[in-house]
N, C-alpha and C positions, 0 to 999 in steps of 0.2 A: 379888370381881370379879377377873375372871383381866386379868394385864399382857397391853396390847396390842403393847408393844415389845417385839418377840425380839431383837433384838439391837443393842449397846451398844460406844460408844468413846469414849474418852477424848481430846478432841483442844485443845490448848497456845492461844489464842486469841493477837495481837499483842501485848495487855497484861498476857500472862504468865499471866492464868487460867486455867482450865480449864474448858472448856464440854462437855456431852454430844451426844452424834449420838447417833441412835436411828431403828431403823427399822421397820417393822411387817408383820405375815407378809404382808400385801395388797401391801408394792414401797413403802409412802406413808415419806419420812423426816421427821422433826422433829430442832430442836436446842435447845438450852437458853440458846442466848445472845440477848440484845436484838434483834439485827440481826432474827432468824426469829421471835423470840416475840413482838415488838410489831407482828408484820403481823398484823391480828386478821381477814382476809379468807382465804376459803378458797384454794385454787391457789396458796401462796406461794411467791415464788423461792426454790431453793437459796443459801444462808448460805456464804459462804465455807469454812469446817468440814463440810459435807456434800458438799459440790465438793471438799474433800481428800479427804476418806473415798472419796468414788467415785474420782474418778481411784489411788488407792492401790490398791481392790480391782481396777482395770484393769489397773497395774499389775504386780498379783501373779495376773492371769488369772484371777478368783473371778467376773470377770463381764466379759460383751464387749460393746463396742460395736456398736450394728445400724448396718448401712449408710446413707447418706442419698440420697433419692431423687433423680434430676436435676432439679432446675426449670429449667435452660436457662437459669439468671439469672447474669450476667456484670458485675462491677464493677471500676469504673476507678479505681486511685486512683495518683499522679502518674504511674509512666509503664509500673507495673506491671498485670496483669489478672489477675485475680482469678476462677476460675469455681466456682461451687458446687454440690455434688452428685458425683455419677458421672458419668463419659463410655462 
């Protein structure tokens, strides 16, 4: 059975282990630590280790962020504003 993971990192966890990122030629990532592998539901959140790995490859321009649409939606929080999307 061929690996569905193409590609593979090594990333340091807080308690000094090392857990795997892994992503698959379809864009889907997984990782080897508790946090991601005890969601046993499909659609899992990004693990803090795959939230490294992408921001790193952003970083190093291997991959860009898409724009985000305007929703017009405006929050207040004490005396700042807050607007999200594009103008």
């Amino acid at each position: 059975m061929a690996d569905v993971w193409v590609e593979r990192w090594p990333v340091q966890g807080t308690s000094g282990k090392t857990w795997t990122v892994a992503r698959k030629a379809n864009g889907e990532w997984g990782c080897s630590c508790p946090a991601w592998t005890m969601k046993k539901n499909k659609g899992r959140p990004d693990c803090q280790h795959i939230l490294k790995i992408k921001l790193q490859m952003v970083g190093e321009g291997k991959v860009s962020v898409a724009p985000t649409k305007n929703l017009g939606k405006t929050k207040t929080e004490n005396t700042r504003s807050i607007t999200f999307g594009d103008d």
